[in-house]
N, C-alpha and C positions, 0 to 999 in steps of 0.2 A: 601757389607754385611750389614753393619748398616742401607743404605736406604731398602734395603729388610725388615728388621727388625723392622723399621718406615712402612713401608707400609701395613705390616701386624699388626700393634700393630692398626693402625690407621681402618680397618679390623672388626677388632675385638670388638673396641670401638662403630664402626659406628653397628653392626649385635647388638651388647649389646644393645643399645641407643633403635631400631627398636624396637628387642622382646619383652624390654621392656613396649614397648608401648603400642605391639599390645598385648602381653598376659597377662599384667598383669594391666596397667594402664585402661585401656577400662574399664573392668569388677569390680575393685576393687580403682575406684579413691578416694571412700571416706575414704580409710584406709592409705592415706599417705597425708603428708600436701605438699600442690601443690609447696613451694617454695624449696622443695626439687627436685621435678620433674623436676621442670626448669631448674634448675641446673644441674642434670645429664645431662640434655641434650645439655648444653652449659661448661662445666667443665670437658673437657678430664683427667684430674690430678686425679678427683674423681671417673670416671668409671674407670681409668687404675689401682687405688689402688686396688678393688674388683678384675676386670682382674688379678694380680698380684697375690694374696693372695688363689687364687683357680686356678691358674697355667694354665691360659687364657685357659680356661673351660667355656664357656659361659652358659652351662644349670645349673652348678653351683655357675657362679658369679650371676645369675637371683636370683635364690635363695635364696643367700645370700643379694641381696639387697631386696630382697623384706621383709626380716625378719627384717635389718636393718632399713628399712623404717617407719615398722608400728613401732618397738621399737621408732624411734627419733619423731612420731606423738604422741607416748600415753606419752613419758616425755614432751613434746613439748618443746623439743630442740631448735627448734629456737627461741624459747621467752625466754629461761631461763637469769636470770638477776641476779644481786648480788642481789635486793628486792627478789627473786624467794626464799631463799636460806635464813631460820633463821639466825638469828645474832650470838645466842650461838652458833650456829655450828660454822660461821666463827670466832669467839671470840677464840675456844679452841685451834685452833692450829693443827687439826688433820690431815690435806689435804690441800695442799697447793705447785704453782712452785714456783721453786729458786732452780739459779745457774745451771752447767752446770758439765757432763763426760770428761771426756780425752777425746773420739771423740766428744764432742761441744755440745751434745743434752740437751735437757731442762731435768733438773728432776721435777720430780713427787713427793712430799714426801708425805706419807702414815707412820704419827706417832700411831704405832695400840694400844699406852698403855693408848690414848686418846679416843682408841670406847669402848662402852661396848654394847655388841650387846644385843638391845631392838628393838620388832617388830615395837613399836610405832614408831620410829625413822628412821627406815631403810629405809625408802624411800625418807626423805631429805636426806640424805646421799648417796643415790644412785644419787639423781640432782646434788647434791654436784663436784661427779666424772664428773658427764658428766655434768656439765659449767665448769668445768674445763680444759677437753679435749675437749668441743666446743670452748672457747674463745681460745684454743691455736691453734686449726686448724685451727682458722678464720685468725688468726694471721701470722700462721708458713705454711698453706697449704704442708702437708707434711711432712715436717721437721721430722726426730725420736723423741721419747721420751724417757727417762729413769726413770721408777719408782723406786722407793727407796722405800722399808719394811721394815722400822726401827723397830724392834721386843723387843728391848731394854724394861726392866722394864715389859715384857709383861707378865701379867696372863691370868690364864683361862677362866676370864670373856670376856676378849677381843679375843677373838675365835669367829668368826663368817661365817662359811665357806657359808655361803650364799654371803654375802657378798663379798669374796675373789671372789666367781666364776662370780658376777659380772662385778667386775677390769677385769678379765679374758676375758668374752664376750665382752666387751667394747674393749678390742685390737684384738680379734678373728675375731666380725661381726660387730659392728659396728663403729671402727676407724681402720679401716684392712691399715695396714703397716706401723700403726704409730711405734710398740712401735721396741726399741732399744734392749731393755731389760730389767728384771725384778732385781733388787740385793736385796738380801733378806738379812739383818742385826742382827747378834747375835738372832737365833733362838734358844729359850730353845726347851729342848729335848724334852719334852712334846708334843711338834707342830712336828713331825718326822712322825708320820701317817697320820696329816692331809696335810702336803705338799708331800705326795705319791700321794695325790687325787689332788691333784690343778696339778701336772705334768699329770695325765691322761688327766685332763680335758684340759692342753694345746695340749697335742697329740705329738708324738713322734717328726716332724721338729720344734717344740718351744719350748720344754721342754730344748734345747740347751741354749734359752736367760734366763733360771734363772740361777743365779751366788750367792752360797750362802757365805756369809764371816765372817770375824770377823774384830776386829780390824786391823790386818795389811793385810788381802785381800783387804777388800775393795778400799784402797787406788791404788788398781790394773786398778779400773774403774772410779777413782775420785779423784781428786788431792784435799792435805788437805784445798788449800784454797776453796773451796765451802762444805768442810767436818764439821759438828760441833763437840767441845771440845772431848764431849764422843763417837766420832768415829775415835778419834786420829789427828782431825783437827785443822785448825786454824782460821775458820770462824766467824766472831765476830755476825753475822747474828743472830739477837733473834723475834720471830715470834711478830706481833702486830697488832691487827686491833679494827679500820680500820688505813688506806686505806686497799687494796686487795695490798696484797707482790709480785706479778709476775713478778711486773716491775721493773727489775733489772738496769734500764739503769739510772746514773746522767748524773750531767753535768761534762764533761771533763777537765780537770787538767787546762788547762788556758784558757781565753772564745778567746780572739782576741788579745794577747800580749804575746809576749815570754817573757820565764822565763831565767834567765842566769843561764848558766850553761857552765864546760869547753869544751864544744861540741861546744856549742853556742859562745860562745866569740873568741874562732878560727876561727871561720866562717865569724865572726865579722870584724875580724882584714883583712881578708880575702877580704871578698867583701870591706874593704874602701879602700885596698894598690890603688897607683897609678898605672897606664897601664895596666889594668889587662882584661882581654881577656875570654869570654865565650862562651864554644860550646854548640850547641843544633844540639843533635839528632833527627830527629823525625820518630815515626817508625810507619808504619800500620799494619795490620794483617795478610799480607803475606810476605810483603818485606820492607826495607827501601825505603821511598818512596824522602826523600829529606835530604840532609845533608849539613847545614851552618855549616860554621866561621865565629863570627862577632865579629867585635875589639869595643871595648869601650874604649872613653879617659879619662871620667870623670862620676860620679857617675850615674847610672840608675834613671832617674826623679822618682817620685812616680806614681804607678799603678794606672789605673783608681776606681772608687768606688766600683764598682762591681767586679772587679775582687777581689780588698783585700789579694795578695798571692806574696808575694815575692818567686820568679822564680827564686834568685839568689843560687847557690853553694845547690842546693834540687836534689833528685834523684826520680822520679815518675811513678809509675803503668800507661802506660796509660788503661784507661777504653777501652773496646772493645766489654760489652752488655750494654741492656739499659731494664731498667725497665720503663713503662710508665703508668705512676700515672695520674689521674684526674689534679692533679695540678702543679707535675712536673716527668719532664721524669730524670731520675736519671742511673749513667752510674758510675759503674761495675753496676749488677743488683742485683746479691747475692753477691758474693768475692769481700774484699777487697785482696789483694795480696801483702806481702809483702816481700823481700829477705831475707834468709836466712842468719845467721851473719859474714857467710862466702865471702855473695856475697858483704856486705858491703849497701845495699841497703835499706836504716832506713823507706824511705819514701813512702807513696802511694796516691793518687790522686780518691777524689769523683769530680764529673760534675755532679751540677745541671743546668735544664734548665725549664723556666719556659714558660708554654704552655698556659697558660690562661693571660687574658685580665687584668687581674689587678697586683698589685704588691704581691706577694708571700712574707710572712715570713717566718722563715726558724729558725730549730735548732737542731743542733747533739746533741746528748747522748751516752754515752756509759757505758757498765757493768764492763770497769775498767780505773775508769777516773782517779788516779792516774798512770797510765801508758801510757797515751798519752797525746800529744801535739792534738787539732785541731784549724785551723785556714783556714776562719773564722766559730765558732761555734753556732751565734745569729746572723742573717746579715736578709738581703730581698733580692730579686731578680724582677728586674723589666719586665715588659711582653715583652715575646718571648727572653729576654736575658739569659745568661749561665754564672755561676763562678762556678769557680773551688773552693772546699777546700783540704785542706794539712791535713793528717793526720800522723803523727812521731811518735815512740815509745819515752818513756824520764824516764830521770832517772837510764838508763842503764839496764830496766826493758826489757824483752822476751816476743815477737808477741808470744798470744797460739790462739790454734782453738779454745776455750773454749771464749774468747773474742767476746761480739757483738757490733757492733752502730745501733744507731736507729734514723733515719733520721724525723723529723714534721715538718710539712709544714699549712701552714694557708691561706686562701687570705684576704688580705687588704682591705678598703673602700680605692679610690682614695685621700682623704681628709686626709689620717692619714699619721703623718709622722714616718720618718724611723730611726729616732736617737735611741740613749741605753734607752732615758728612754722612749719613745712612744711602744720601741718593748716589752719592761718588762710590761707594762702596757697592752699593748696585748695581753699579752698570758694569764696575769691572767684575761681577760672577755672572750678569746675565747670560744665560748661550744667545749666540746670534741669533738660532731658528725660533728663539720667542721672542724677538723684535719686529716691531712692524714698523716699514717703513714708509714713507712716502713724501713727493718731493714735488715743487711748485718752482710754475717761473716766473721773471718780472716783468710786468708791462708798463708801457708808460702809454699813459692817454695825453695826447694832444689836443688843445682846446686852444680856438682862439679868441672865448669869450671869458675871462677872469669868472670865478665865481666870486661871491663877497655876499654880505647881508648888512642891511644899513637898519641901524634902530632908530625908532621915532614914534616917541610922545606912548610908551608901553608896546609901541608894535612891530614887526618890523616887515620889510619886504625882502623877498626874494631875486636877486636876478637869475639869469638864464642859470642853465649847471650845463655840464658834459652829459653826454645823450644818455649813457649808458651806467653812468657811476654816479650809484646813491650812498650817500656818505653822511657819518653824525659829523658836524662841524661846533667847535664850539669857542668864544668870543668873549674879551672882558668890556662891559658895557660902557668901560668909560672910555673907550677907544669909541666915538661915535660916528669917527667916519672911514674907520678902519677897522672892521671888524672879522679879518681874515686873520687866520691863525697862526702864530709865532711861526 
């Protein structure tokens, strides 16, 4: 059913791709800019959103790209830049992401008691919208988005229904399936006729994604930590530029060195007792593919450089897709996966591998670096090698899906070296444009069958695992009837 389903979507994609070519690109090439063209026709992601969005209708996904097209020619979308885009605009505060839904998506905030609708001005403002849903599909390719209508403090000056219908067409025709949903905030009564006309204008299957609230609604689609004071939140978040606020991601809670803690120092006590004995599972994607016991008499030498990960008494996702970057192929490729607090499973497992000829720099980020451990978080990776890093929750702090990491990478001159201070001194000369980045979100799997392995007499059994997550687990032997990991 599913390959049927792939075969026709792929179908559909390819008949898109053609008609477009022959009917509309022949006759009207000067009305769309060619680097859009290429792209549709190498970027299944971005013909299947229109497929999608006109309900793989192909005389109507034509259509509608061909409207979208000449739209993202005449903003000229693909050049828009933060120079594109007055300073006072970005200065006030009015439009701008940051932070993240209960389902994980980026919001959009849309402060409307910052516009005062003037003709002079409407059409930065319309760029505005779109670099901003351009830089984040270049970013997210797909991803949802959540706009947020803070309506708060709003008067009648700021009524600008040209405007709204805008926003509107921007997730209609020309970023069709981005958006998540619309939540509209503390709407004076006054605005009750004109958001009747913004629900026509979405049409009867959207008019579902607006969600209007107040203060304790809201918190239905938004949890208070990304909420500010006056929406009943606790976001310490206060707008400022420059820089441009998007990027949610620091650097994480400790860079290459554990922090103690009573987790930690059990663990501790743990790996140094004498005779102490660790299993490793290893699991592949359809079955167990190999199961040791190996006894140890005396302490685990230290890890090679590259690796950087103590293996001991850790419980880990193994990765089972791969993203493949220009500079490194990167394995989960979107999810991190982490077990549920029942299943006991703190820990999850990024693989970098580096694909290119020179030594690769490397550095995690995340958008709640007090809540996690990584290690290592600043390291290199030398050509064609692979480390692994440890990501842990800490602090007794809870995996959300609302969490991301964001993975940069660099290459090196052969000449440069790899210590803390050659790598800090790198990254502030690197240019941006030879950064690669990419970014992963967190899952948590639910199980309600405990994993564990119980030892007995050299051997051990397995019980059930989670359906989908094969994971190295590993266990000190003398815990014989608890052999789940710190």
């Amino acid at each position: 059913m599913a390959e049927c389903h792939a075969q026709n979507k792929a179908k559909l994609i390819s008949e898109t791709r053609r008609r477009f070519e022959a009917e509309y690109v022949t006759d009207k090439s000067d009305k769309y800019d060619p680097r859009d063209v290429e792209r549709l026709q190498q970027d299944d992601n971005w013909v299947e959103s229109y497929l999608c969005w006109r309900h793989d209708v192909v005389d109507e996904t034509l259509k509608m790209i061909d409207e979208s097209f000449q739209w993202r020619k005449e903003m000229a979308v693909n050049d828009l830049t933060e120079a594109s885009i007055p300073k006072w605009l970005l200065e006030i505060g009015g439009i701008y992401l940051h932070g993240y839904d209960k389902e994980g998506n980026k919001l959009l905030w849309i402060r409307v008691k910052y516009h005062v609708k003037d003709h002079k001005t409407i059409l930065d403002k319309k760029k505005l919208i779109a670099f901003w849903l351009e830089r984040y599909a270049k970013r997210e390719n797909g991803k949802p988005i959540t706009v947020m209508f803070d309506l708060s403090e709003t008067g009648i000056n700021s009524i600008d229904m040209d405007f709204v219908r805008f926003i509107i067409n921007c997730f209609k025709v020309y970023y069709p399936k981005y958006l998540s949903k619309i939540v509209i905030f503390d709407m004076p009564w006054i605005m009750n006729a004109a958001f009747k006309i913004v629900k026509s204008w979405l049409g009867p299957e959207a008019v579902s994604l607006l969600k209007f609230t107040n203060k304790h609604e809201v918190q239905d689609y938004v949890s208070v930590e990304y909420l500010p004071p006056h929406m009943g939140g606790t976001d310490p978040f206060k707008y400022s530029y420059p820089p441009l606020v998007d990027d949610d991601f620091q650097t994480p809670l400790c860079e290459n060195g554990p922090i103690a803690s009573e987790d930690e120092a059990s663990s501790k006590e743990d790996t140094e007792s004498d005779g102490k004995e660790i299993l490793e599972a290893i699991f592949n994607e359809e079955q167990v593919a190999i199961l040791k016991k190996i006894n140890l008499t005396e302490s685990t030498s230290k890890a090679e450089e590259n690796e950087k990960v103590d293996s001991k008494t850790k419980a880990f996702k193994k990765p089972l897709s791969v993203f493949k970057g220009p500079l490194l192929h990167i394995s989960p490729a979107e999810e991190l996966y982490f077990g549920s607090a029942e299943s006991g499973e703190k820990k999850t497992l990024i693989v970098l591998t580096n694909v290119t000829k020179n030594i690769v720099a490397f550095k995690v980020r995340t958008t709640a670096p007090e809540k996690y451990r990584v290690k290592p978080s600043n390291s290199s990776c030398d050509p064609g090698a692979s480390i692994d890093i440890v990501v842990s929750p800490h602090g007794g702090f809870a995996v959300s899906a609302q969490d991301r990491f964001l993975i940069m990478a660099a290459e090196m001159e052969q000449t440069s070296g790899t210590g803390p201070a050659e790598l800090a001194q790198f990254w502030k000369e690197v240019p941006r444009s030879k950064v690669m980045e990419h970014r992963l979100r967190c899952h948590i799997v639910e199980s309600s069958k405990p994993t564990s392995l119980t030892l007995k007499d050299g051997a051990f059994n397995m019980s059930d695992k989670t359906s989908e997550d094969m994971c190295l687990q590993f266990a000190n032997s003398r815990r014989e009837n608890d052999c789940s990991p710190p």
